[in-house]
GUTORMAR-398473 format. One line per 5 residues: number of its first residue (from 1); their letters; for each residue z, x, y of N, C-alpha, C. Coordinates in steps of 0.02 Angstrom, whole numbers. Last residue first. Layout:
<nodes>
NUM> A> Z X Y Z X Y Z X Y ~ ...
</nodes>
This chain:
<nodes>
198> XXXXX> -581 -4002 -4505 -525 -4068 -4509 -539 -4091 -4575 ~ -561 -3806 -4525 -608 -3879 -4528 -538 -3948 -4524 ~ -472 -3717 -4571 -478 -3729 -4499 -519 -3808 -4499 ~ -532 -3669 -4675 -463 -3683 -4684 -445 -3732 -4608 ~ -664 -3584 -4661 -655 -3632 -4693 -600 -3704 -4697
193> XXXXX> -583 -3460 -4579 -620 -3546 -4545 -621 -3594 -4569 ~ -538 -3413 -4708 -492 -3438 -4658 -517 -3473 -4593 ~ -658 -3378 -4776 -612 -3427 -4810 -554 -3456 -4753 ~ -702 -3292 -4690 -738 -3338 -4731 -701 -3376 -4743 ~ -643 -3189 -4622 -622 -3241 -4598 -678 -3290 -4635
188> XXXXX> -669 -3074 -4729 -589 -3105 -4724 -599 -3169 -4688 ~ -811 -3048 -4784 -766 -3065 -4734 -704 -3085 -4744 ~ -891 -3088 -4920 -865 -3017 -4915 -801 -3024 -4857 ~ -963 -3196 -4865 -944 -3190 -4920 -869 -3130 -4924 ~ -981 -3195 -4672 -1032 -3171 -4753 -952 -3181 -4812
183> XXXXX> -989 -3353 -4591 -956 -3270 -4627 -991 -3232 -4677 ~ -1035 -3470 -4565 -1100 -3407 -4604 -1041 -3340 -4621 ~ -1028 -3618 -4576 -991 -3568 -4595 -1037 -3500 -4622 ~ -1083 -3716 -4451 -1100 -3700 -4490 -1040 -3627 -4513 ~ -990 -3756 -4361 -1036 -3794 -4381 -1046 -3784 -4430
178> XXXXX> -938 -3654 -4277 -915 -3686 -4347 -930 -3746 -4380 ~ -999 -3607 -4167 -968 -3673 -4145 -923 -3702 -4210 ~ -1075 -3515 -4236 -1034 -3484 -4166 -977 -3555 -4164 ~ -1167 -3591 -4281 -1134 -3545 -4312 -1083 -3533 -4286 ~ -1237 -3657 -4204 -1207 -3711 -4261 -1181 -3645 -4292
173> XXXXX> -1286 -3556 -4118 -1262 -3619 -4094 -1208 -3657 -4146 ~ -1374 -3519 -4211 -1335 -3474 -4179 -1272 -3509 -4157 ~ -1476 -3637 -4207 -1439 -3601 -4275 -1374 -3565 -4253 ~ -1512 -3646 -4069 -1469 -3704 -4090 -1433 -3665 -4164 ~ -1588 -3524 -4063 -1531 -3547 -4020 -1493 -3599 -4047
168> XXXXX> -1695 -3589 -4162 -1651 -3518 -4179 -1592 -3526 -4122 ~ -1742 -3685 -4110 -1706 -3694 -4189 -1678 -3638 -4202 ~ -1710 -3720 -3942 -1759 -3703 -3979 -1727 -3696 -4062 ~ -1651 -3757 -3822 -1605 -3744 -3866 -1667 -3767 -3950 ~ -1692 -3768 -3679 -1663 -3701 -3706 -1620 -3720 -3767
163> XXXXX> -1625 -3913 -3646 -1687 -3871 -3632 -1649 -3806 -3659 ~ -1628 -4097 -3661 -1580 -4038 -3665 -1647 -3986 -3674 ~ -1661 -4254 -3670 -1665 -4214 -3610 -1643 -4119 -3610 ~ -1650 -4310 -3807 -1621 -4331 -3778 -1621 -4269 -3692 ~ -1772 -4215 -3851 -1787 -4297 -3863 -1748 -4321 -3788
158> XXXXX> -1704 -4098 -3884 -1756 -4089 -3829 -1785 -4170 -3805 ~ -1621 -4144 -3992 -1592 -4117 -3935 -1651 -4108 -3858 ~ -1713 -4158 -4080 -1668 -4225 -4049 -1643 -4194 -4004 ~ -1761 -4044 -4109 -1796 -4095 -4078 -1779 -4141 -4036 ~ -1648 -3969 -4132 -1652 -3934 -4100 -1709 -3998 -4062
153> XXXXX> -1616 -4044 -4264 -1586 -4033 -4190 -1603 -4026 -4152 ~ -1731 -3982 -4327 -1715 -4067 -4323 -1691 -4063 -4280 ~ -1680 -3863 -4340 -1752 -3872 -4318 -1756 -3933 -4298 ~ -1575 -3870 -4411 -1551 -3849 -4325 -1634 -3851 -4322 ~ -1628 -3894 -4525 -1570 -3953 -4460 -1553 -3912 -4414
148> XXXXX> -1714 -3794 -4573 -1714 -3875 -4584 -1675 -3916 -4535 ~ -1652 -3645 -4504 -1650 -3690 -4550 -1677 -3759 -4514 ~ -1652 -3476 -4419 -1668 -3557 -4421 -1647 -3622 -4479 ~ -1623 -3362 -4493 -1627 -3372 -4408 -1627 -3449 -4383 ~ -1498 -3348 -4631 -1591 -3364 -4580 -1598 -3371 -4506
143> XXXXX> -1464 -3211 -4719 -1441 -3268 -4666 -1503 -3299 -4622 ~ -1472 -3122 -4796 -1482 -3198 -4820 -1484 -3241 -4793 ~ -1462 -2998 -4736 -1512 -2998 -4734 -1528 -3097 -4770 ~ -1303 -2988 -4735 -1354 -3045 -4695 -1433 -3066 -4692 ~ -1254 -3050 -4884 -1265 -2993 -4859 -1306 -3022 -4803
138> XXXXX> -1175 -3154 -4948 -1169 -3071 -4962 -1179 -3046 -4904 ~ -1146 -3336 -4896 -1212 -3263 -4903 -1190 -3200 -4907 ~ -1130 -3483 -4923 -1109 -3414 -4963 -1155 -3359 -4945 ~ -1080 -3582 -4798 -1140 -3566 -4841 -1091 -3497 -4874 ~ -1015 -3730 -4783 -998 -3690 -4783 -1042 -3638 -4822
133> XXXXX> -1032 -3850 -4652 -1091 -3822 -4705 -1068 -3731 -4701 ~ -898 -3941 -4595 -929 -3895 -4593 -983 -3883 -4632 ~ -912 -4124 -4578 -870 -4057 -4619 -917 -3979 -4602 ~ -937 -4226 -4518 -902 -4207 -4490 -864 -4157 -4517 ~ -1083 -4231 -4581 -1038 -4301 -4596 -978 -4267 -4569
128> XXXXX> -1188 -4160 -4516 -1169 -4116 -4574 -1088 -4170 -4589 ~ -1218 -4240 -4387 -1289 -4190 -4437 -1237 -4184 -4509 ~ -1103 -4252 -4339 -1151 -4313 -4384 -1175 -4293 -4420 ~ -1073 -4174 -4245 -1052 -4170 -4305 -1084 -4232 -4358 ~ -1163 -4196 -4130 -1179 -4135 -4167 -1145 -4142 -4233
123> XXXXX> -1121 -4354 -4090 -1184 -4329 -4107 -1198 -4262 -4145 ~ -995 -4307 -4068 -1015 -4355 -4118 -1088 -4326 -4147 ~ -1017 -4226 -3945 -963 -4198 -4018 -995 -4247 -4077 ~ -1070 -4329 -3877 -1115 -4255 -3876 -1084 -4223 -3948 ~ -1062 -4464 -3890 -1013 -4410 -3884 -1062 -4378 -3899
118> XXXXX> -1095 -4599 -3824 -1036 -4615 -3909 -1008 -4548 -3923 ~ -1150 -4634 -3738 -1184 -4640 -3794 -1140 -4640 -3847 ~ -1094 -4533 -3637 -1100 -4620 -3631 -1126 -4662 -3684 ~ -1154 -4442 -3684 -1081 -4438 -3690 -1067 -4511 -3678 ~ -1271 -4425 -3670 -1256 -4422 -3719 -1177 -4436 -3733
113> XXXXX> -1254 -4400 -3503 -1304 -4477 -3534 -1252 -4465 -3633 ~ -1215 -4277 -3500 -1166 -4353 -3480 -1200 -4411 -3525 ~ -1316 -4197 -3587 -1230 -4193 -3597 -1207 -4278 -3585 ~ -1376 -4216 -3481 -1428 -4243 -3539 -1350 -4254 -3585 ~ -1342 -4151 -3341 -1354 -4204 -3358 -1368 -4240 -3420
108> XXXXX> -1340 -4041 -3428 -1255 -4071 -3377 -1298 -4134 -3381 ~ -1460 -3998 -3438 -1408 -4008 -3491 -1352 -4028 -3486 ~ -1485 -3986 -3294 -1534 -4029 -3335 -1481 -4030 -3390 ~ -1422 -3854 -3283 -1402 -3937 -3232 -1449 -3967 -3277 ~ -1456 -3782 -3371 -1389 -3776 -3371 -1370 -3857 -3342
103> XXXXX> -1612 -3757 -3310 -1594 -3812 -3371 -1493 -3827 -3384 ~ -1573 -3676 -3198 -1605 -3743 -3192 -1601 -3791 -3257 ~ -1549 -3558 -3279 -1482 -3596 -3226 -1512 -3680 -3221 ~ -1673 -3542 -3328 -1608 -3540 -3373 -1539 -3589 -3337 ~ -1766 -3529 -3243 -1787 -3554 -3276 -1705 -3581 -3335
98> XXXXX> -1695 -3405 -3144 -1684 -3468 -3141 -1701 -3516 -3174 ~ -1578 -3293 -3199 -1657 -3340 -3219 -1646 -3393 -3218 ~ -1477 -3192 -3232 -1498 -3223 -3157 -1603 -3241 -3169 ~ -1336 -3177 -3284 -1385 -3158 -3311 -1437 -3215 -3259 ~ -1192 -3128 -3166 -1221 -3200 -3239 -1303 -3152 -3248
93> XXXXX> -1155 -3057 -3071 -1119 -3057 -3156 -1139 -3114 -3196 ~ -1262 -3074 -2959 -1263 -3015 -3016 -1211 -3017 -3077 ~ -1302 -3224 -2880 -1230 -3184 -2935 -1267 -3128 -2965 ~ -1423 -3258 -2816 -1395 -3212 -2798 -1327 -3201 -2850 ~ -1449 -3357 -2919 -1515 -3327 -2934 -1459 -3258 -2901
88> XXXXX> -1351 -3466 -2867 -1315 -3428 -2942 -1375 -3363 -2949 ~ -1395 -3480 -2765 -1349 -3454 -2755 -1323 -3422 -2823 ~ -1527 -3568 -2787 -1483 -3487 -2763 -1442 -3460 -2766 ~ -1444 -3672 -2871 -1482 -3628 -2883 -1475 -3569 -2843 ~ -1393 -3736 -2754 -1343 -3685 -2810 -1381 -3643 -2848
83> XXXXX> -1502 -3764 -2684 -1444 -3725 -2654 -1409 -3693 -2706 ~ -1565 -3874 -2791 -1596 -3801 -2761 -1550 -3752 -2737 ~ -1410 -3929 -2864 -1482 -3923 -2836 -1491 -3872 -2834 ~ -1299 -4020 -2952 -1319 -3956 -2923 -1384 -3968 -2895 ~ -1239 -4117 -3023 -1261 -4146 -2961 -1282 -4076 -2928
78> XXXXX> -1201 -4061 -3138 -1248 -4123 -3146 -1284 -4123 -3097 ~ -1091 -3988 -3146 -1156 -3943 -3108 -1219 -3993 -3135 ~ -985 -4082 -3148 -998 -4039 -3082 -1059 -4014 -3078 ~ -995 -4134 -3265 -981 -4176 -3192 -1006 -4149 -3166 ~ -963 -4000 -3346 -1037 -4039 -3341 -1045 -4087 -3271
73> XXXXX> -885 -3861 -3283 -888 -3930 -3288 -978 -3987 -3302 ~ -893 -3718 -3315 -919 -3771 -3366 -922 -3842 -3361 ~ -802 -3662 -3222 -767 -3699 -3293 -821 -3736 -3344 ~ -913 -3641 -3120 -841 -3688 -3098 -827 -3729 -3179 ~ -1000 -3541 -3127 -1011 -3632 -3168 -967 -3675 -3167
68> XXXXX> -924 -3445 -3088 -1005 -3457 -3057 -1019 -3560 -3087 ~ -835 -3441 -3202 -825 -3441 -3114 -877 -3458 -3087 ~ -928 -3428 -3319 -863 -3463 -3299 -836 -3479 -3238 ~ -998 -3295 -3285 -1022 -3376 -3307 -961 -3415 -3290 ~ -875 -3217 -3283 -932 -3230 -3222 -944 -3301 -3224
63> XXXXX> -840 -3201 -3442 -787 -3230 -3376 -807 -3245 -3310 ~ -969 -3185 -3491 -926 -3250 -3490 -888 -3266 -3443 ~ -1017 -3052 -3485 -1030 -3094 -3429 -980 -3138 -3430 ~ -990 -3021 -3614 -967 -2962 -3553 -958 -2993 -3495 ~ -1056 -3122 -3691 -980 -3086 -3687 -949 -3074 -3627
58> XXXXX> -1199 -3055 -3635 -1168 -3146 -3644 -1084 -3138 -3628 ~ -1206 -2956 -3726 -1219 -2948 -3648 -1178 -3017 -3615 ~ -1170 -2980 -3842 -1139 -2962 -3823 -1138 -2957 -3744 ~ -1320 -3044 -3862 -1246 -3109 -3879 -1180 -3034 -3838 ~ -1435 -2979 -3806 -1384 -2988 -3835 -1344 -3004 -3842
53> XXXXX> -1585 -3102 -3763 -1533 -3040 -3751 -1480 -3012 -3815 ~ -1673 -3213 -3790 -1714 -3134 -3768 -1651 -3080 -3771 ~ -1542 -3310 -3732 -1616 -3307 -3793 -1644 -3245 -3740 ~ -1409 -3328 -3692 -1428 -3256 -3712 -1504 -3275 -3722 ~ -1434 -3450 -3623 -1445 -3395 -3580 -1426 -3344 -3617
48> XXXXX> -1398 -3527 -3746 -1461 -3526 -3698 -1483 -3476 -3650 ~ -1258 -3495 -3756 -1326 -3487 -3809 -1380 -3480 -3787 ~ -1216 -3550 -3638 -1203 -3482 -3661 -1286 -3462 -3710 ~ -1247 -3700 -3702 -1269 -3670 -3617 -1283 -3578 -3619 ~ -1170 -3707 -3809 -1249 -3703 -3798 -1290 -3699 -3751
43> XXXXX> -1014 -3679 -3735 -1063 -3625 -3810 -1167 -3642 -3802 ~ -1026 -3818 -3689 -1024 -3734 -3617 -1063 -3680 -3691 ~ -1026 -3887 -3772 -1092 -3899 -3713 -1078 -3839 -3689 ~ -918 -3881 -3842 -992 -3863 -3863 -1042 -3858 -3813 ~ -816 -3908 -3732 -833 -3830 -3752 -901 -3819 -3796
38> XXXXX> -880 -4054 -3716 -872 -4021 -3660 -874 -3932 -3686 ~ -803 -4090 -3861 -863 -4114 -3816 -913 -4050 -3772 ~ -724 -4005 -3973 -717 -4010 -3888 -780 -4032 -3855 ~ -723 -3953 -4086 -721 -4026 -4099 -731 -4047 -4011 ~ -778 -3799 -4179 -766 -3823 -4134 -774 -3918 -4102
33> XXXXX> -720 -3702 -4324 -752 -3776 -4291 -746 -3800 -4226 ~ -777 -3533 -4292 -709 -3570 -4293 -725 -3641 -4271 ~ -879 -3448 -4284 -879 -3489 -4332 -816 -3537 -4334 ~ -794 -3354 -4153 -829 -3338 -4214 -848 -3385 -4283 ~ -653 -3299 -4150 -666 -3368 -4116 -739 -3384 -4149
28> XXXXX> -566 -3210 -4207 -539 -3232 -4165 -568 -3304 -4154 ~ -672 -3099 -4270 -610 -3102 -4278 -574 -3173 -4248 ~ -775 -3097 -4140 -807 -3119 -4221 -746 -3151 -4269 ~ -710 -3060 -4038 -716 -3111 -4020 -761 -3129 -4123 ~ -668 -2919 -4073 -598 -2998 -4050 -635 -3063 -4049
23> XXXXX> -774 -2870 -4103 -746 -2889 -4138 -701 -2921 -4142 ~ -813 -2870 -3942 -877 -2900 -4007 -823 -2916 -4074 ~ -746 -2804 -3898 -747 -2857 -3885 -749 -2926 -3917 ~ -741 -2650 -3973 -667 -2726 -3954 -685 -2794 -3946 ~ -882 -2632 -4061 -831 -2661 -3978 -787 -2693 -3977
18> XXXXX> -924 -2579 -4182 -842 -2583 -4175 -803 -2596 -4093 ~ -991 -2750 -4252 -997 -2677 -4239 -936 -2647 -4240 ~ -1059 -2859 -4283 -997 -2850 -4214 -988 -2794 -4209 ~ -1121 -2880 -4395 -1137 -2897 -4347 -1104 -2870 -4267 ~ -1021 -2858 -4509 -1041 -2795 -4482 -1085 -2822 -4432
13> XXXXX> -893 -2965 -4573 -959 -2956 -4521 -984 -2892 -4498 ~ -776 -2862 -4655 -789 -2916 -4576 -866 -2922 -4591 ~ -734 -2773 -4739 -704 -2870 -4758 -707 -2891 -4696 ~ -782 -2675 -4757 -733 -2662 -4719 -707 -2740 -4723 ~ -907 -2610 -4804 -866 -2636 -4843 -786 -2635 -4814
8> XXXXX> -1030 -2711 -4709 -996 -2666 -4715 -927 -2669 -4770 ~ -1175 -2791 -4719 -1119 -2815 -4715 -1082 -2724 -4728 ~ -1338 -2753 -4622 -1319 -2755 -4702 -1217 -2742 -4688 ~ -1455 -2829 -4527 -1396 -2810 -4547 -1365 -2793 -4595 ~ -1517 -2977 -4431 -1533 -2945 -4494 -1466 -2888 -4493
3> XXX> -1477 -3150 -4417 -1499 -3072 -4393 -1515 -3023 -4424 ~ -1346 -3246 -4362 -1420 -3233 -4394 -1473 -3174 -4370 ~ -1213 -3289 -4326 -1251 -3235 -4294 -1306 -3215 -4341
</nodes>
């Protein structure tokens, strides 16, 4: 969660604040490696439709998104069209742009092709030889919005057909997914994602 912020002396992320939500989910799932083809693709779908918002607004929605996107299936919303389009433009519990829903099916598709390729999972854990990039930062004001390889990514990712996932979405992306280990230093769950890696 790259951002600005100054860490609390409470041994979390002060990113999350004190919403139940926000903090079950920083606590709980939050930098935790993710190895699931298919669950990275639904996280950088998610990702995509916060850019401009708040990762919490995202949250609130998930369980919508989820029903509205029948699970995230990539299969499934490959073969979407104009019709679903509407129909997701009419949901009020998803965040309703169609410029956003329309790449969701463009990334179902870019997902399969990549997956016929050797793995969407392959492909993201390559960047970093299949170990996390466990960083040390105090305080967040250290934390960058971007870096060097989620800028690279974020190319190859637009190369191989994928939309909405610009070097700050993709950073967020490689955070959220345990890609990357940004806990701050100070956190309790720094060292216990760490632990989580294969």
């Amino acid at each position: 969660m790259s951002g600005q912020g100054d860490e609390k002396a409470n041994g979390r992320c002060d990113w999350c604040g004190t919403d139940p939500l926000y903090v079950a989910y920083h606590d709980t799932e939050w930098g935790v490696p993710e190895y699931d083809s298919r669950a990275l693709w639904e996280k950088l779908v998610l990702d995509g439709f916060q850019a401009g918002l708040a990762w919490i607004t995202i949250l609130r929605k998930r369980d919508a998104f989820r029903e509205a996107f029948e699970g995230f299936d990539p299969e499934v919303i490959a073969k979407w069209g104009e019709a679903d389009v509407q129909r997701l433009l009419g949901n009020a519990g998803i965040v309703r742009h169609r410029g956003k829903i329309e790449a969701a099916i463009t990334n179902a598709q870019a997902w399969i092709a990549m997956e016929e390729k050797g793995g969407f999972d392959r492909f993201i854990w390559d960047y970093v030889d299949g170990t996390p990039l466990r960083n040390r930062f105090d305080t967040m004001a250290e934390v960058p919005p971007s870096t060097p390889m989620s800028l690279q990514m974020s190319k190859d990712l637009k190369k191989a057909g994928f939309k909405f996932c610009g070097p700050t979405i993709v950073y967020a992306w490689l955070e959220a997914t345990g890609v990357v280990n940004d806990h701050l230093t100070c956190c309790f769950r720094h060292d216990e994602v760490a632990a989580l890696a294969r």
